[in-house]
N, CA, C and O atoms as a MOPAC input file, in Angstrom:
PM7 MOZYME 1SCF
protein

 N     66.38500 1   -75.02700 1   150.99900 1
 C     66.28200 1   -75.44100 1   149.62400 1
 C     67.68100 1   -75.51300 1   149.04200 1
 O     68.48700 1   -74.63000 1   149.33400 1
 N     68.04700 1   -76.59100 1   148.17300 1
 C     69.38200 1   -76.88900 1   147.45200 1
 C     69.69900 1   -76.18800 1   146.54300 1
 O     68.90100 1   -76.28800 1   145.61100 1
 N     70.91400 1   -75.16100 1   146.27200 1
 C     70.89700 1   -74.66700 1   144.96600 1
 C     71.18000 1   -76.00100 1   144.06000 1
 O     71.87000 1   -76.99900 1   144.27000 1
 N     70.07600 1   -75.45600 1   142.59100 1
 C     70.39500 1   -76.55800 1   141.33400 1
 C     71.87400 1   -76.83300 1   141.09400 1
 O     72.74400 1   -75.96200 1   141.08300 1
 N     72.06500 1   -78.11900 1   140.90400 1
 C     73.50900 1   -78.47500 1   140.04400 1
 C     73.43400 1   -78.49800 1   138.70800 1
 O     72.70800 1   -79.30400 1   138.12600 1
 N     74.26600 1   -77.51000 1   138.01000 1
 C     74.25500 1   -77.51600 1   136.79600 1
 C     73.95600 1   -78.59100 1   136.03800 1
 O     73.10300 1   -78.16500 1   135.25900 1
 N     74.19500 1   -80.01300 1   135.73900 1
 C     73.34600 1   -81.22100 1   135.50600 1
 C     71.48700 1   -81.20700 1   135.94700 1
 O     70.62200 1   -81.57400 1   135.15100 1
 N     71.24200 1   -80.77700 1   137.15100 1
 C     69.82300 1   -80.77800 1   137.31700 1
 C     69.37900 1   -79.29200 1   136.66100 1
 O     68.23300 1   -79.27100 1   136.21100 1
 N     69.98700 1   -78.32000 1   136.57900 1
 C     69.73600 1   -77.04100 1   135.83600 1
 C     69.49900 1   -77.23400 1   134.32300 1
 O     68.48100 1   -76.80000 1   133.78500 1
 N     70.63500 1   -78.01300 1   133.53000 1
 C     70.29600 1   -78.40000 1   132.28800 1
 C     69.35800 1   -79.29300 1   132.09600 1
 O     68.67200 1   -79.13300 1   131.08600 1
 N     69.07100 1   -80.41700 1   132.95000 1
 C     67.74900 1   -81.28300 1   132.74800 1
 C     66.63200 1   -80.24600 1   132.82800 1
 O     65.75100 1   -80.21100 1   131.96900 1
 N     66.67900 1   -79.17700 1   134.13800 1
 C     65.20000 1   -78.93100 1   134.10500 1
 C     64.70100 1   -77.89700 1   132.40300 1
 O     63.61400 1   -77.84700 1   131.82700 1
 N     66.07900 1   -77.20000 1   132.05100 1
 C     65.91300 1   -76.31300 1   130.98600 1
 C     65.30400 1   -77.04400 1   130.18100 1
 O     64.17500 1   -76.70400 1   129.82800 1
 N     65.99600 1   -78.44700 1   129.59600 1
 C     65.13600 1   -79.30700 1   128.07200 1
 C     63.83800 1   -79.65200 1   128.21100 1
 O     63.00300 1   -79.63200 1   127.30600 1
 N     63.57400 1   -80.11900 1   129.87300 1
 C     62.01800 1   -80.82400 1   129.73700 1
 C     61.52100 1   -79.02200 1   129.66100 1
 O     61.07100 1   -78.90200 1   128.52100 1
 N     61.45500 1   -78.07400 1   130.15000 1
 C     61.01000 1   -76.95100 1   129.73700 1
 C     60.73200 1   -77.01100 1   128.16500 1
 O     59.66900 1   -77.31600 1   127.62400 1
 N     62.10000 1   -76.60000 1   127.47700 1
 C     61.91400 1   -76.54400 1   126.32100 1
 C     61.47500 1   -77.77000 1   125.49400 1
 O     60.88200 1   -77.36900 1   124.49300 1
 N     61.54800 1   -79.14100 1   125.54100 1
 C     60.27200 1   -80.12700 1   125.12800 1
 C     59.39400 1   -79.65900 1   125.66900 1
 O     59.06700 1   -78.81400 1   124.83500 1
 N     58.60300 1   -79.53200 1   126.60800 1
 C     57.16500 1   -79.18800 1   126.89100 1
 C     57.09600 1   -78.20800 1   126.16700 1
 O     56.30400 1   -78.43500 1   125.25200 1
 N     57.59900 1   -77.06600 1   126.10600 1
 C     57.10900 1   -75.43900 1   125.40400 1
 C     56.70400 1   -75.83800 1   123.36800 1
 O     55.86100 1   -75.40700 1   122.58200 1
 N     57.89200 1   -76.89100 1   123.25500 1
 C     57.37000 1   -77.29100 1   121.78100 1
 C     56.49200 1   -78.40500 1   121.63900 1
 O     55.91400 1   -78.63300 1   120.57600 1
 N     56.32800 1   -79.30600 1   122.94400 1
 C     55.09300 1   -80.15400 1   122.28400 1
 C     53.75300 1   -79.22300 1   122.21500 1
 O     52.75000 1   -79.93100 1   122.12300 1
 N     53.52400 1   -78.09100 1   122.23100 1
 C     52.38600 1   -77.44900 1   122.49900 1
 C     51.90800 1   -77.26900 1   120.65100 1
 O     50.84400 1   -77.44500 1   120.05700 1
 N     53.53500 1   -76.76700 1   120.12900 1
 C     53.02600 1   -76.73600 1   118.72100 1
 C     53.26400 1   -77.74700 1   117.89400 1
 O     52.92400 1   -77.72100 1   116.71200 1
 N     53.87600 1   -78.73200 1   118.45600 1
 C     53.47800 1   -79.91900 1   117.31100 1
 C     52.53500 1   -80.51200 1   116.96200 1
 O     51.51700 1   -79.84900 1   117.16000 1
 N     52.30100 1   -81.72600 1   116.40400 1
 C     51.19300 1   -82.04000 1   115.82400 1
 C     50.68400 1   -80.91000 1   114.79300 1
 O     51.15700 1   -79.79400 1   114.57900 1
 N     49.37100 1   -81.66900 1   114.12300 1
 C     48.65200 1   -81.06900 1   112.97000 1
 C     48.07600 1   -80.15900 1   113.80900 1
 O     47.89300 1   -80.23900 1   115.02300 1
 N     47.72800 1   -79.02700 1   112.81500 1
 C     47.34400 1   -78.01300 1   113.06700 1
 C     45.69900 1   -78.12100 1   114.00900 1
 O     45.05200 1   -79.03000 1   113.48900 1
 N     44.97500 1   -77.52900 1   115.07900 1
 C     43.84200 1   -77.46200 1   115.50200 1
 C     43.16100 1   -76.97300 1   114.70800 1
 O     43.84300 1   -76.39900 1   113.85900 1
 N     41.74800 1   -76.87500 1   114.47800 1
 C     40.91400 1   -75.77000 1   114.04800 1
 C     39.65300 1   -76.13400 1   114.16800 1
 O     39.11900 1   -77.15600 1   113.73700 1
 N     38.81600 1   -74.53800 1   115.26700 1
 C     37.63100 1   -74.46800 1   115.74600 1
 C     36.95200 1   -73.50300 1   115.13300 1
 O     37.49900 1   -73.06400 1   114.12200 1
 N     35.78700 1   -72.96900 1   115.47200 1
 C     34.67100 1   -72.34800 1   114.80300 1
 C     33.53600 1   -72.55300 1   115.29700 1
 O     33.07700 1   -73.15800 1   116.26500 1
 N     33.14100 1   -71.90700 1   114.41200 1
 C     31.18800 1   -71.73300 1   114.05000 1
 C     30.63100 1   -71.49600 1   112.61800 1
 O     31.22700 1   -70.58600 1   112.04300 1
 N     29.95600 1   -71.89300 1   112.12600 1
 C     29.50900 1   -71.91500 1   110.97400 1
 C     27.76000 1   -71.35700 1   110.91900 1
 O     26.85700 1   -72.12900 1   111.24200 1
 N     27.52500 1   -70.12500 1   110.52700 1
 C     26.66700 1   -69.44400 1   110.49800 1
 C     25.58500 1   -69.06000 1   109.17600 1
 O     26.27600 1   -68.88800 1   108.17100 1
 N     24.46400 1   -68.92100 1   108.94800 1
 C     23.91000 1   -68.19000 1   107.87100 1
 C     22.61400 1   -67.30700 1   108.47000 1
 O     21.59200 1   -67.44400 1   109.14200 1
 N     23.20100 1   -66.55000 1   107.92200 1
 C     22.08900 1   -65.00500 1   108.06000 1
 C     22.25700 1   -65.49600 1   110.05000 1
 O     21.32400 1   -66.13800 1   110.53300 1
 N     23.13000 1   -65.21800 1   110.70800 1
 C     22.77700 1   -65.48300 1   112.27500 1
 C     22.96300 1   -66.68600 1   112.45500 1
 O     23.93300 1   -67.10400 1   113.08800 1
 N     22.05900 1   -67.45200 1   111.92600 1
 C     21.92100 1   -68.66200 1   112.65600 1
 C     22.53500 1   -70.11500 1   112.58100 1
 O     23.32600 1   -70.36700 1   111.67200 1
 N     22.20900 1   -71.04000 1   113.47500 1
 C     23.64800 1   -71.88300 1   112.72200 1
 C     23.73200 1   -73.00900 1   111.93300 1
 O     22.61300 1   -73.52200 1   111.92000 1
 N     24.25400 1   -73.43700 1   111.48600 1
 C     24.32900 1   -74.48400 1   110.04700 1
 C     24.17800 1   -75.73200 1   110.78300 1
 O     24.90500 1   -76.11200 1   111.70100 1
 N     23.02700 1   -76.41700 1   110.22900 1
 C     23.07900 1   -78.01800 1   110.68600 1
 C     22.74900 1   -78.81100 1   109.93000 1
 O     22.31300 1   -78.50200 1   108.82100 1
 N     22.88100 1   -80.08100 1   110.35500 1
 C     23.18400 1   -81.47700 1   109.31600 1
 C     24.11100 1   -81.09700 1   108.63200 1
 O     23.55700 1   -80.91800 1   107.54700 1
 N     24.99600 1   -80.88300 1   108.52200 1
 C     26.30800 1   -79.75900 1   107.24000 1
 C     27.47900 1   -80.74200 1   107.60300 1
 O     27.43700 1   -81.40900 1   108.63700 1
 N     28.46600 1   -80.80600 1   106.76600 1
 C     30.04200 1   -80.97900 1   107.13000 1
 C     30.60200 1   -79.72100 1   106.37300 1
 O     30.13500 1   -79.06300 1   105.44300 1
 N     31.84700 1   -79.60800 1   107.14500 1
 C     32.69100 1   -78.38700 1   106.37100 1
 C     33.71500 1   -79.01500 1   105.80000 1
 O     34.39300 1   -79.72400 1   106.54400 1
 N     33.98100 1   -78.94900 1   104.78000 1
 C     35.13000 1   -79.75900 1   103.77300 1
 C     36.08000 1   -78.54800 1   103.58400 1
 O     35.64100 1   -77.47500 1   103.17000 1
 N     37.16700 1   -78.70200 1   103.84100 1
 C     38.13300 1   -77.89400 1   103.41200 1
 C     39.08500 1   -78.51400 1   102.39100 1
 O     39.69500 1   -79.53000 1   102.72200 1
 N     39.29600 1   -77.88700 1   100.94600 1
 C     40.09400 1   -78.29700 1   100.15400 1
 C     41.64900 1   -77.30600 1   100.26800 1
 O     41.93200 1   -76.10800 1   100.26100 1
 N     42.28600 1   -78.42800 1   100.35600 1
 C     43.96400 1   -77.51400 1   100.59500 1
 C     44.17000 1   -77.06100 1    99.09000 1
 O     43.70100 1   -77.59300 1    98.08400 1
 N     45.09400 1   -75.80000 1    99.19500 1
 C     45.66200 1   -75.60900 1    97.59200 1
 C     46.53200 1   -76.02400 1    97.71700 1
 O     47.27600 1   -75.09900 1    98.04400 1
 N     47.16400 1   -77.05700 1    97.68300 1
 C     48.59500 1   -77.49800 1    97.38500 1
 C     48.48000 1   -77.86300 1    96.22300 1
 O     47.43400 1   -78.02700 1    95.59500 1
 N     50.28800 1   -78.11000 1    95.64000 1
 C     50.07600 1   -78.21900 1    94.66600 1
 C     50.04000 1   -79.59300 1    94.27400 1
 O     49.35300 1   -80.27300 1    95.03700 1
 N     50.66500 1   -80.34300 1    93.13800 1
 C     50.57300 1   -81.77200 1    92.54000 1
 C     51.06200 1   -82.36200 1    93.57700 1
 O     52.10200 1   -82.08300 1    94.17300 1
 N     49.93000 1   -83.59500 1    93.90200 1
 C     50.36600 1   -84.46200 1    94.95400 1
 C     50.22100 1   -84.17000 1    96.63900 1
 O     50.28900 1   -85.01300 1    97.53300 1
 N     50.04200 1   -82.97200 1    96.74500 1
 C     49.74300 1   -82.43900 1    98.17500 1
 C     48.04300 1   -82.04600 1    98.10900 1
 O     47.69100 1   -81.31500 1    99.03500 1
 N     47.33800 1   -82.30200 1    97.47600 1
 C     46.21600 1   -81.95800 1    97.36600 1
 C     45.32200 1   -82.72800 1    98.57000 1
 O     46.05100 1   -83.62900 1    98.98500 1
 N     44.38500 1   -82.74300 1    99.10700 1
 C     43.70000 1   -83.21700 1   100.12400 1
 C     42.82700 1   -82.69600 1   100.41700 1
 O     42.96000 1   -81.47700 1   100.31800 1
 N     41.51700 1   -83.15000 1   100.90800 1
 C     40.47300 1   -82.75800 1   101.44500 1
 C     40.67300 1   -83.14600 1   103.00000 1
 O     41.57100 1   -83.96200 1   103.20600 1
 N     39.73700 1   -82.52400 1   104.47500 1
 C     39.25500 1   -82.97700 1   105.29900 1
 C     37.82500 1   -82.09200 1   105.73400 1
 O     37.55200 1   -80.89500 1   105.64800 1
 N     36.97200 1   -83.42300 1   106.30100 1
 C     36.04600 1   -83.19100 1   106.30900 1
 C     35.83100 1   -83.13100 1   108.44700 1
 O     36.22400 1   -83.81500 1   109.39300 1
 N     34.80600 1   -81.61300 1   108.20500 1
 C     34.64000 1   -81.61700 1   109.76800 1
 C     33.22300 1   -81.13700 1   110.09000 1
 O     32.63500 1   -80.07200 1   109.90300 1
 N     32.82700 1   -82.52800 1   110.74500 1
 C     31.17600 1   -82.12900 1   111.13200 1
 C     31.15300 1   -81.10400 1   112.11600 1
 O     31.94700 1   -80.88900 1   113.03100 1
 N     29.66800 1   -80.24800 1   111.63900 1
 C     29.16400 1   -79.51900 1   112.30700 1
 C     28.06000 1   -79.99100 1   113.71100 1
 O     27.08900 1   -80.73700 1   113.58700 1
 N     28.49600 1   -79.36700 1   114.96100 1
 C     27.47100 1   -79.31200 1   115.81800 1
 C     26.38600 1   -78.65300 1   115.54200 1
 O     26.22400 1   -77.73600 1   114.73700 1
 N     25.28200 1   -79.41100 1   116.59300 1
 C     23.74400 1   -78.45600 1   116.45700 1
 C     23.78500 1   -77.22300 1   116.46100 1
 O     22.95000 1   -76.43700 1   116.01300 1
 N     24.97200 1   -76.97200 1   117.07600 1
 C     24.96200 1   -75.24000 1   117.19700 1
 C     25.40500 1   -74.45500 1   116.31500 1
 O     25.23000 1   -73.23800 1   116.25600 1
 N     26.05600 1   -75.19800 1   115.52600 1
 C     27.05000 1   -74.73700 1   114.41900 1
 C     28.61900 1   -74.60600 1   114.58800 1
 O     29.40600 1   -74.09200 1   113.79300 1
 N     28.85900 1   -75.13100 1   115.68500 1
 C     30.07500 1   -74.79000 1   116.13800 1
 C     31.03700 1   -76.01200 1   115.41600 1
 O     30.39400 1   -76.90100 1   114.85800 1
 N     32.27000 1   -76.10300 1   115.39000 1
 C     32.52600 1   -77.69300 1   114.83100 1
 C     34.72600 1   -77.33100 1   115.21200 1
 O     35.24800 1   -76.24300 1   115.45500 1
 N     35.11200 1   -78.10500 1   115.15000 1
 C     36.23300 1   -78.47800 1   115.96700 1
 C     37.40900 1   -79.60700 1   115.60200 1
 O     36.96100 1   -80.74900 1   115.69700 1
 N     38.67200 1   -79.55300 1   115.24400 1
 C     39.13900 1   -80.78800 1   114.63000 1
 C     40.58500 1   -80.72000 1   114.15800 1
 O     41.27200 1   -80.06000 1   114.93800 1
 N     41.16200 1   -81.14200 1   113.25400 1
 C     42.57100 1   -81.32300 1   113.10200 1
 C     42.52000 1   -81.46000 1   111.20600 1
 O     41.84100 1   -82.11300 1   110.41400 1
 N     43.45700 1   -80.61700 1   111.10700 1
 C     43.80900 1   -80.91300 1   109.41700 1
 C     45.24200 1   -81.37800 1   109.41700 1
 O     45.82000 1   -81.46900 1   110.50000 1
 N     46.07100 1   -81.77700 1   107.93500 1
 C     47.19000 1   -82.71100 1   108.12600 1
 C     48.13400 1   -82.02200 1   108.41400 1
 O     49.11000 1   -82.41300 1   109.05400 1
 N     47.86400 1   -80.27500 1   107.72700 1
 C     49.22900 1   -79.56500 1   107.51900 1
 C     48.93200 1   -78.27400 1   107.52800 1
 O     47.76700 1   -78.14700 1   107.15300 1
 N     49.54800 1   -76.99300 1   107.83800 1
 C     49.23700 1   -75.67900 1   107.83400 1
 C     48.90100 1   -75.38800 1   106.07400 1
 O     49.09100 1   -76.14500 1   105.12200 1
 N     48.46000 1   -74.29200 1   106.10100 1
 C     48.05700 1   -74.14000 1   104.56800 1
 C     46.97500 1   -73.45700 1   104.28100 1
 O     46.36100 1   -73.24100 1   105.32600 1
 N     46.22000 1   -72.82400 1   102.97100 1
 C     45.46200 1   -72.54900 1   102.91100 1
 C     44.36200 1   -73.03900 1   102.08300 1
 O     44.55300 1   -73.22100 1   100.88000 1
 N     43.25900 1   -73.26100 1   102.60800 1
 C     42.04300 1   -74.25600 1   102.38200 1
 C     40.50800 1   -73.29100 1   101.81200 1
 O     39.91000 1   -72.33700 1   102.30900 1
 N     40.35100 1   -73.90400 1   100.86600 1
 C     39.07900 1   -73.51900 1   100.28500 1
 C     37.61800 1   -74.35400 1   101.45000 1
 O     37.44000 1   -75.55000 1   101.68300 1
 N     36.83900 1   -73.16800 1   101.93400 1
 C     35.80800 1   -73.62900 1   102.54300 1
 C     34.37500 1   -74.08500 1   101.81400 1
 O     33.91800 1   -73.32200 1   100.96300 1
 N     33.65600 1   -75.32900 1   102.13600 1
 C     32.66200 1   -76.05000 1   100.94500 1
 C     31.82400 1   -76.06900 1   101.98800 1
 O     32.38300 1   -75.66700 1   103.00800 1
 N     30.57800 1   -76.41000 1   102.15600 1
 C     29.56200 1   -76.89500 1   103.30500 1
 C     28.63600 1   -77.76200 1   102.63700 1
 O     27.69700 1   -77.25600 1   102.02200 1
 N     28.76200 1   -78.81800 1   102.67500 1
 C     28.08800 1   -80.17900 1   102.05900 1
 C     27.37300 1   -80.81200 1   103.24300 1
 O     27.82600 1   -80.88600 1   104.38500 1
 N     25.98300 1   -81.33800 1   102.74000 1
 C     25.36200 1   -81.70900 1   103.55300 1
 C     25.75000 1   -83.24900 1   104.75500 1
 O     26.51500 1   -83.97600 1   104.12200 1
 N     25.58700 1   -83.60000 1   105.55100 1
 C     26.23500 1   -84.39100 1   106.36000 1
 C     26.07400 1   -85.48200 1   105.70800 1
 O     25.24200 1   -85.41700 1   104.80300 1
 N     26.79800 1   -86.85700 1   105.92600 1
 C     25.91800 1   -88.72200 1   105.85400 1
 C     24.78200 1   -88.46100 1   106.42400 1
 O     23.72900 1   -88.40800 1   105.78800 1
 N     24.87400 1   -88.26800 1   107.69500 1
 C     23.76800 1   -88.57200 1   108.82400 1
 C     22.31900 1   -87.69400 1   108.04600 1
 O     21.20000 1   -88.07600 1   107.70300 1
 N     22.72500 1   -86.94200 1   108.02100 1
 C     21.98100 1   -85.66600 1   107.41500 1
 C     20.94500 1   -86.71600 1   105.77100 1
 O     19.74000 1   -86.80400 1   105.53500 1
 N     21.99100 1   -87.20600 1   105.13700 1
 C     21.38000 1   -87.55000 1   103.52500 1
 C     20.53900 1   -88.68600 1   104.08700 1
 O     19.36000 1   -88.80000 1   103.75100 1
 N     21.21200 1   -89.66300 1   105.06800 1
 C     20.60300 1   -90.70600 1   105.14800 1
 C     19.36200 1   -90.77000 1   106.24200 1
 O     18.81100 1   -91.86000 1   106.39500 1
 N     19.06500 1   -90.01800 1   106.74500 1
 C     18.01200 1   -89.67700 1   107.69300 1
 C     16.97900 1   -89.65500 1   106.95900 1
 O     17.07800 1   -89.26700 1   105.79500 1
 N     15.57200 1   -90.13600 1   107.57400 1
 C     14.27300 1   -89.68600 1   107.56400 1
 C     13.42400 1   -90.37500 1   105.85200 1
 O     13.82500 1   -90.20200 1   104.70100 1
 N     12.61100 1   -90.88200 1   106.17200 1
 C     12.15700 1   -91.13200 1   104.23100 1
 C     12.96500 1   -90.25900 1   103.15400 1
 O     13.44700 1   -89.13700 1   103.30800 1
 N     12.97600 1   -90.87300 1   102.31000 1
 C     13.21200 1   -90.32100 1   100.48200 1
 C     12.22500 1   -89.42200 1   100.07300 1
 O     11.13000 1   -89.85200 1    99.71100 1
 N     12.55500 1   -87.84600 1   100.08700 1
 C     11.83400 1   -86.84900 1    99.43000 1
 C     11.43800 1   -86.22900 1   101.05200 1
 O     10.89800 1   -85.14000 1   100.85600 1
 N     11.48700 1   -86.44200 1   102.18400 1
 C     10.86800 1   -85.88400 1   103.39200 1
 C     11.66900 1   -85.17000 1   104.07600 1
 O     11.36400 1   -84.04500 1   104.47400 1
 N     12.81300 1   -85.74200 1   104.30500 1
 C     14.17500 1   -85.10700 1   104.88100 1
 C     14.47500 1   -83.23000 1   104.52700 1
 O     14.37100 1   -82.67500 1   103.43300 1
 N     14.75500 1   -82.77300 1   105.50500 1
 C     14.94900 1   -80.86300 1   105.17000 1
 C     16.42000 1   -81.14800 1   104.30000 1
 O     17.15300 1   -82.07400 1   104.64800 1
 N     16.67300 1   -80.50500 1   103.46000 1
 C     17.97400 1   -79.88500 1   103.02200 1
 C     18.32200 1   -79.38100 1   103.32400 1
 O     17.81100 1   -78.83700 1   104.30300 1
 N     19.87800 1   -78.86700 1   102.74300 1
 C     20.76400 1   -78.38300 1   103.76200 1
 C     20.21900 1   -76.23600 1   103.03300 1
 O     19.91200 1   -75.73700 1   101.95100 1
 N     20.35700 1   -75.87300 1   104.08000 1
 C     19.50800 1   -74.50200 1   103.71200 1
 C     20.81400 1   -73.75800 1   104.04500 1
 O     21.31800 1   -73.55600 1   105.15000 1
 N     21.16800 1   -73.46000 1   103.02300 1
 C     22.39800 1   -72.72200 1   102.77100 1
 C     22.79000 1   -72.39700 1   100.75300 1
 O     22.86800 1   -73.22000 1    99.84100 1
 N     22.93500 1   -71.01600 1   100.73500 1
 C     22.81800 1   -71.14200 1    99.12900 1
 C     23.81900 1   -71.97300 1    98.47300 1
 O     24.81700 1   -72.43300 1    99.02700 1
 N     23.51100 1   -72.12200 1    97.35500 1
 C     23.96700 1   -72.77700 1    96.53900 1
 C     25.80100 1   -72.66100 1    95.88200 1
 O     26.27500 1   -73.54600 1    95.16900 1
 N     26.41800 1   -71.67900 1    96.22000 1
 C     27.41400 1   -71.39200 1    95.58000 1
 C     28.41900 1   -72.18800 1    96.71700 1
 O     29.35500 1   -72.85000 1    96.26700 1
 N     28.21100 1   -72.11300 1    98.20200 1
 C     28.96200 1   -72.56200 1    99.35200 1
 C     28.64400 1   -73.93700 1    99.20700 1
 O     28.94900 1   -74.55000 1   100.23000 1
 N     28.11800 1   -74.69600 1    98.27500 1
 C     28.30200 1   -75.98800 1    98.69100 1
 C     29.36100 1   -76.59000 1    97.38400 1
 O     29.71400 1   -77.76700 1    97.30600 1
 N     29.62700 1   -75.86400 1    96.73400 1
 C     30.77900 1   -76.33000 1    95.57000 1
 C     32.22300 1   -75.38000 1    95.85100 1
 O     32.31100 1   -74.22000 1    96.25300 1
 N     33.31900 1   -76.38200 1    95.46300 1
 C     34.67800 1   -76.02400 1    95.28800 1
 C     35.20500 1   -74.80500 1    94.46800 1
 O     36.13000 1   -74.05200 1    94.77100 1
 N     34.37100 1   -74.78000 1    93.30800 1
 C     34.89000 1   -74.37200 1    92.18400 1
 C     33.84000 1   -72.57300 1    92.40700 1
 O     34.19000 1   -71.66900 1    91.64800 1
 N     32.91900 1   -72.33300 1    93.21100 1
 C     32.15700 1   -71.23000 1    93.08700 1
 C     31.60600 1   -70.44700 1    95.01300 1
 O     30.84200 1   -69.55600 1    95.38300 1
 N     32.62200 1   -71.52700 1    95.77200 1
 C     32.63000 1   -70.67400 1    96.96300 1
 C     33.90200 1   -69.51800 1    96.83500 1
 O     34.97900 1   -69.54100 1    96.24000 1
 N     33.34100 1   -68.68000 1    97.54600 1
 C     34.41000 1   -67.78300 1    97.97400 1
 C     35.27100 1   -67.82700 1    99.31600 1
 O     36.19500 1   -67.06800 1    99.61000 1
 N     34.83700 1   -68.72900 1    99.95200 1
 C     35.60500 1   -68.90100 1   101.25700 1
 C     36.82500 1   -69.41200 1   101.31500 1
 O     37.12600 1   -70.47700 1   100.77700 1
 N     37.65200 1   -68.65800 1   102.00200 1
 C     38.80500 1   -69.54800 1   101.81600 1
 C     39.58600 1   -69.22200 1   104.05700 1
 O     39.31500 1   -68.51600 1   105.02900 1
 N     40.38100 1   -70.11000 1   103.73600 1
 C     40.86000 1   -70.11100 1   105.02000 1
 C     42.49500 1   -70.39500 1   105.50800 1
 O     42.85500 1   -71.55700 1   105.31500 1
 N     43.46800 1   -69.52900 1   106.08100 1
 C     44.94800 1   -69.72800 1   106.19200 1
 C     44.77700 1   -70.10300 1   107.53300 1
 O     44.39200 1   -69.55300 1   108.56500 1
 N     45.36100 1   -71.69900 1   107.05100 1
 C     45.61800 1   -72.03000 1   108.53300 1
 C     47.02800 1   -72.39800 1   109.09500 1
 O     47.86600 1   -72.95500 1   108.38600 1
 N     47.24900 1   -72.06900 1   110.37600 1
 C     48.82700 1   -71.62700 1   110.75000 1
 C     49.36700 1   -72.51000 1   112.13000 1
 O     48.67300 1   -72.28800 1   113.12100 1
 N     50.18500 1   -73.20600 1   112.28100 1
 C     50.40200 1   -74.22900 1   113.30200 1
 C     49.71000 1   -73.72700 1   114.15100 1
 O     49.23600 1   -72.59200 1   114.19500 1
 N     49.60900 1   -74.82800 1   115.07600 1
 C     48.85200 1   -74.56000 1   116.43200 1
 C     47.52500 1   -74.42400 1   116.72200 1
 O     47.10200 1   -75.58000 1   116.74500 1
 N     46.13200 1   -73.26500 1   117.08500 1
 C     44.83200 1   -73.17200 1   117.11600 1
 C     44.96800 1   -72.35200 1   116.64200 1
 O     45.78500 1   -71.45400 1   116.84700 1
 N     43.51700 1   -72.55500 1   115.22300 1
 C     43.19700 1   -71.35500 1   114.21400 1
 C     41.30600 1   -71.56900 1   114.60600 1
 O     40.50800 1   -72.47900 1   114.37800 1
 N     41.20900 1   -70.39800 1   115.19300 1
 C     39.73600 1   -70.22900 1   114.90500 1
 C     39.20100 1   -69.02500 1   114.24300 1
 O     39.49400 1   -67.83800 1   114.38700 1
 N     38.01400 1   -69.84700 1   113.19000 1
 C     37.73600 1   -68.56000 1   112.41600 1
 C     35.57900 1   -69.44000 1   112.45200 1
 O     34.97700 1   -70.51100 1   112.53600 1
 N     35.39600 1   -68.14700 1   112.33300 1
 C     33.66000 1   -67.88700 1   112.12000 1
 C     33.58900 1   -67.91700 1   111.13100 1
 O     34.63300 1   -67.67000 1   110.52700 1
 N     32.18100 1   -68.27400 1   110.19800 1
 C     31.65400 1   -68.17000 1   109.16300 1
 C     30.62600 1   -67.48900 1   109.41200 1
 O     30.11700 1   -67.50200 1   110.53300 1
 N     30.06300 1   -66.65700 1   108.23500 1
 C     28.50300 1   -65.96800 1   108.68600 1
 C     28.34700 1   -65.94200 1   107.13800 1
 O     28.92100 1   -65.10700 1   106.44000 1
 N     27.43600 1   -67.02500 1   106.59100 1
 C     27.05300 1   -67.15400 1   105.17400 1
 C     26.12600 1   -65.99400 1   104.89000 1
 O     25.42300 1   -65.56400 1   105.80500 1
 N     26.07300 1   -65.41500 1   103.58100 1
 C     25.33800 1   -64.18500 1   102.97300 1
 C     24.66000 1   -65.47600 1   101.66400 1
 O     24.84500 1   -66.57200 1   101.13400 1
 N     23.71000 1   -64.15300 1   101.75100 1
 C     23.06600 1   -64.58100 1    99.79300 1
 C     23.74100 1   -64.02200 1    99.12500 1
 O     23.59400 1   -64.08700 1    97.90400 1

């Protein structure tokens, strides 16, 4: 085996260190589960409202799996107020007046009267929900 030449020693160091930082670039990940009393939240989206301030304000919205589990990308680290609003798929499904609602109380589906909130920090943030009455 060849000892490295300082030229191939410094190449191999940068692609190291590019690879070690593309891991945390990009927008932040964020996984979960979304729960009430146990079990798990469906037809739902989870809306997270950022607190930023004037002009940085933003919503993103991340559907929930059957299981409750749900998975996705926000724009920027930060901390986000958690909402659970019922899905499209969810409103627009099934006859007018027949369709289940979203069965989750009432305070978690508004901005202004959930208590959830969430700090999210470069890279993968996973956090659980387990909704109460």
């Amino acid at each position: 085996m060849k000892p490295l030449t300082t030229a191939r020693a410094g190449t191999a160091l940068a692609l190291l260190l590019l690879v070690g930082c593309a891991g945390s670039s990009g927008p932040p990940r964020i996984e979960g589960r979304l729960t009430y009393k146990g079990e798990p939240v469906q037809g739902a989206t989870l809306v997270l409202f950022s607190e930023g301030g004037p002009g940085e304000f933003f919503t993103q919205n991340v559907q929930l799996n059957a299981d409750g589990t749900f998975s996705g990308t926000v724009p920027s680290p930060g901390t986000y107020k958690v909402v659970v609003e019922e899905s499209m798929a969810a409103k627009e499904s099934g006859a007018p007046g027949t369709r289940a609602r979203l069965n989750v109380p009432e305070m978690y589906r508004k901005r202004d009267t959930s208590d959830l909130s969430w700090t999210i920090k470069p890279g993968t943030n996973k956090q659980s929900f387990d909704l109460k009455d």
